[in-house]
Residue, then its C-alpha position, 0 to 999 in steps of 0.5 A: x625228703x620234702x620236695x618243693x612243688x614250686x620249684x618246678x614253675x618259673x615265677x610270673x610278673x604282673x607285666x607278663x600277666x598282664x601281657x597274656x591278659x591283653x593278648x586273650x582280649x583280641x584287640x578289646x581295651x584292657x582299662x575299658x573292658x576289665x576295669x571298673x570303678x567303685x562309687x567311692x572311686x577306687x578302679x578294681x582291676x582283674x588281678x593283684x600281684x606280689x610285684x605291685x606290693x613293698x610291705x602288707x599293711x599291718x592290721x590287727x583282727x582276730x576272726x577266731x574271737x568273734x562273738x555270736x550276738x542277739x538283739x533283744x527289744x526289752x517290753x516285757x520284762x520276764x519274756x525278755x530274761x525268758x528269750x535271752x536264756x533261751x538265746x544263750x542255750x541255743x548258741x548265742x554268746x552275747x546279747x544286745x539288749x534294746x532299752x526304751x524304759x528308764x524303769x526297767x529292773x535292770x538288776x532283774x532283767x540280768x539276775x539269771x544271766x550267766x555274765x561269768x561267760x556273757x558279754x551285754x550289751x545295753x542300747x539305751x534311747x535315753x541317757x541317765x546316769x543313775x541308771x549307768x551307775x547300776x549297770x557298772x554296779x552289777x559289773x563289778x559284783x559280778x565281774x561282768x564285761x557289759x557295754x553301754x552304748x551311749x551316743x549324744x553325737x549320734x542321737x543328734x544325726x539320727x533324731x535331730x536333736x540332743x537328749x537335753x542339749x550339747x553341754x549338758x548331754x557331755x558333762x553326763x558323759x563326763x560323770x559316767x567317765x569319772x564315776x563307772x569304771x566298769x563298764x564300756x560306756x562310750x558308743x559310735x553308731x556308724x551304721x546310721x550312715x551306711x543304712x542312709x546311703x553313704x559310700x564307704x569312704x564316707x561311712x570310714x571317715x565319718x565315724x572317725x570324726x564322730x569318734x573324734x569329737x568324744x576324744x576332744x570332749x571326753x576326759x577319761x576314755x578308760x574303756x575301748x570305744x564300741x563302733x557299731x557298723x553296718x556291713x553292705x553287700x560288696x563282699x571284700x570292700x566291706x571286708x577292707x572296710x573294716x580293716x580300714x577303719x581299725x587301722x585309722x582308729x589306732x592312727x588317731x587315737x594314738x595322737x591322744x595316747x589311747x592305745x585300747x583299741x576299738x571294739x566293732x560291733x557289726x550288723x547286716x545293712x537295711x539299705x539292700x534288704x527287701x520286702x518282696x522275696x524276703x528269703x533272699x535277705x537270708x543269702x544277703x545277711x550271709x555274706x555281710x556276716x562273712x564280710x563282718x567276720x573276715x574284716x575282723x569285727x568282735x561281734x556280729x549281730x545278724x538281722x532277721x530276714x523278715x526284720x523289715x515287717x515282722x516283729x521280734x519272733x523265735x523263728x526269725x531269729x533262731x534262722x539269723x542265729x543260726x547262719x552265724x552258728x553255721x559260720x563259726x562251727x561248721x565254716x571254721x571262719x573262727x580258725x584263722x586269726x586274720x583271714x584277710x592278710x595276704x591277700x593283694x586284692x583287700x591289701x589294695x583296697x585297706x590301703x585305698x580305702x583308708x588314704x581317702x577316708x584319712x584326706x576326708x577326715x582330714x578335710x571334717x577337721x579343717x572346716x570346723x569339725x564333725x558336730x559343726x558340719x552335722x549343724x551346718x548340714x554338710x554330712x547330710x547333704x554329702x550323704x544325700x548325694x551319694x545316697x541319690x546317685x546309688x537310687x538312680x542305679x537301682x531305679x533304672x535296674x543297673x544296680x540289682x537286687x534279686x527278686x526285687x528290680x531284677x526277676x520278680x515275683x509276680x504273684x508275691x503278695x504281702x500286705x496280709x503280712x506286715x506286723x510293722x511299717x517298713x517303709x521311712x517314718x516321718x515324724x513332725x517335730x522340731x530339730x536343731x539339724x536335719x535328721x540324717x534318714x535311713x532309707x532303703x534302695x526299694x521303698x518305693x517299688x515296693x509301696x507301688x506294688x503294695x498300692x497295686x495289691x489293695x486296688x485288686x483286693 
């Protein structure tokens, strides 16, 4: 006969913890001394129980489907077949082509790839619909799931200005609606916020109301949205962010009677990655996956940990390909359909995360909109001073990053090894709205020791 273990133990308030908690500290304060607040102010306390909690929060995120996906910049078009059949072989189940060039055969570049199994995704820097309508032809004769991230709304905040302008780049977003059926073609890129510096709740609520603006422009959404997010360092924050953000997606696309859900592709920061001790991305893009994976996104694509100045290369990615293998098949993180329920801590945090995102939100709204704001520079300016506080933390070492303001190596030296420029490209031009910048926490400790390293050469 089976025996109840607990049984034997009497159940524990949270007054009572909190009792024994006060008794230990010795006279210390217990809000001052065991309570912290988050830059998005929310206060983490030492410890979540039953008692505080009437109902979970109910999210739907399956961990056990996410998919392995591989960014692929298309230059040479057979390296890049070459490289994404090699990817496929070596684990990769999905792939995330990079398209500069309107020219390129994209018949050929997906002619040998298994789509039966592979699901593409295609990140364009240009929009054309001629060349969308050949991508949902091959979907349809190959009865392909393929992903076109095209993001007007986007391309404004990060470049300054449309493709062409407001109307004409929505009345091609409208066509592509009415015209290919079969494909995903409707992206957010919500991870230009978190890599420029915004806080959680910003980056929540910000990528809603981008999302918004296409609900309120775009006549037929047929397909789920791809929401691109970027997922920092704090563990289980990023984790409820996640969940979160799907919670609130379905709450606003219910009032257009959307019920296809989100689809959220996750990568890894640049804001906290580093040029010096670069191995230790390696631990940092490891727990942002986990983060990813646990907060319940469809696919994760890891960032290389020498991303910031090497070109694409086989190792590099093959090691970020990997941590997610690991992950999957050795970590068992795809076993469990949703890890994170039930626990009271990122209970908490979803449902805070979510009612300060939700009032921001709200607030967009009210004053004029998501694209009215971005004209107007509220987003960057809003961004710009969080983004400014969470630099004066690192600058003054209260906000660490190993290796880099906190143990050093001295005698690191990398100016023989930079195959790219990683530091903020300026380029002069004419813009409609400021440019929202992506910029990373040690910039500039690292152009001083780069300096230091040319003076001694």
């Amino acid at each position: 006969m089976a025996e109840n273990l607990f049984d034997d133990f009497n159940p524990v308030s949270s007054k009572q913890w909190k009792q024994q908690i006060q008794y230990e500290l010795k006279g210390a304060d217990y809000n001052e001394t065991l309570i912290w607040e988050s830059p998005e102010g929310i206060k983490v306390k030492p410890f979540y129980h039953i008692d505080e909690f009437e109902k979970p929060i109910s999210v739907h995120s399956q961990a056990q489907s996410f998919r392995i996906t591989q960014d692929i910049f298309v230059h040479d078009l057979d390296k890049s077949i070459g490289r994404a059949l090699e990817t496929l072989n070596r684990g990769a189940e999905s792939i995330r082509f990079t398209i500069e060039d309107e020219t390129i055969d994209v018949e050929k570049l997906l002619e040998k790839l298994p789509l039966e199994k592979t699901s593409i995704y295609f990140h364009l820097s240009f929009l054309s619909i001629d060349f969308v309508k050949r991508i949902d032809t091959i979907a349809k004769s190959r009865n392909a799931q393929l992903y076109v991230q095209i993001d007007p709304i986007g391309n404004l905040a990060k470049e300054g200005n449309w493709y062409k302008n407001l109307d004409s780049d929505l009345d091609i977003l409208n066509t592509i609606s009415i015209s290919c059926q079969n494909i995903n073609f409707l992206s957010v890129d919500g991870s230009l916020y978190q890599n420029a510096g915004a806080n959680i709740v910003q980056q929540i609520a910000y990528i809603l109301a981008h999302t918004n603006e296409y609900f309120n422009r775009i006549a037929t959404i047929s397909k789920p949205i791809v929401l691109q997010v970027a997922v920092g360092t704090n563990y289980f924050f990023e984790i409820a962010k996640l969940r979160s953000l799907r919670l609130l997606f379905d709450l606003i696309a219910k009032e257009y009677d959307y019920d296809l859900g989100c689809h959220i592709l996750a990568i890894p920061t640049k804001r906290n990655k580093t040029l010096y001790d670069y191995n230790v991305n390696m631990l940092r893009t490891t727990t942002e996956c986990m983060s990813a994976i646990l907060g319940g996104a469809d696919a994760v694509s890891n960032l290389a940990y020498d991303a910031l100045y090497h070109k694409d290369n086989e190792f590099g990615d093959r090691i970020s390909r990997n941590q997610l293998l690991v992950l999957k098949h050795e970590s068992y993180f795809d076993k469990v359909g949703n890890p994170a329920d039930g626990s009271y801590y990122i209970e908490n945090l979803t449902q805070q995360l979510s009612e300060k995102a939700l009032a921001l939100f709200k607030d967009i709204e009210a004053n004029g909109s998501f694209i009215t704001q971005l004209i107007e520079g509220t987003i960057q300016r809003k961004i710009q001073e969080i983004a400014s506080k969470e630099q004066e933390l690192f600058d003054s070492g209260k906000e660490i990053l190993l290796g880099t303001n906190k143990y050093p190596n001295k005698n690191d030296r990398m100016s023989h090894d930079l195959e790219l420029f990683p530091f903020v490209k300026t380029k002069p031009r004419k813009t409609l709205v400021s440019p929202i910048i992506e910029k990373r926490l040690a910039e500039k400790m690292e152009m001083e020791r780069l300096e230091t390293e040319k003076e001694a050469q």
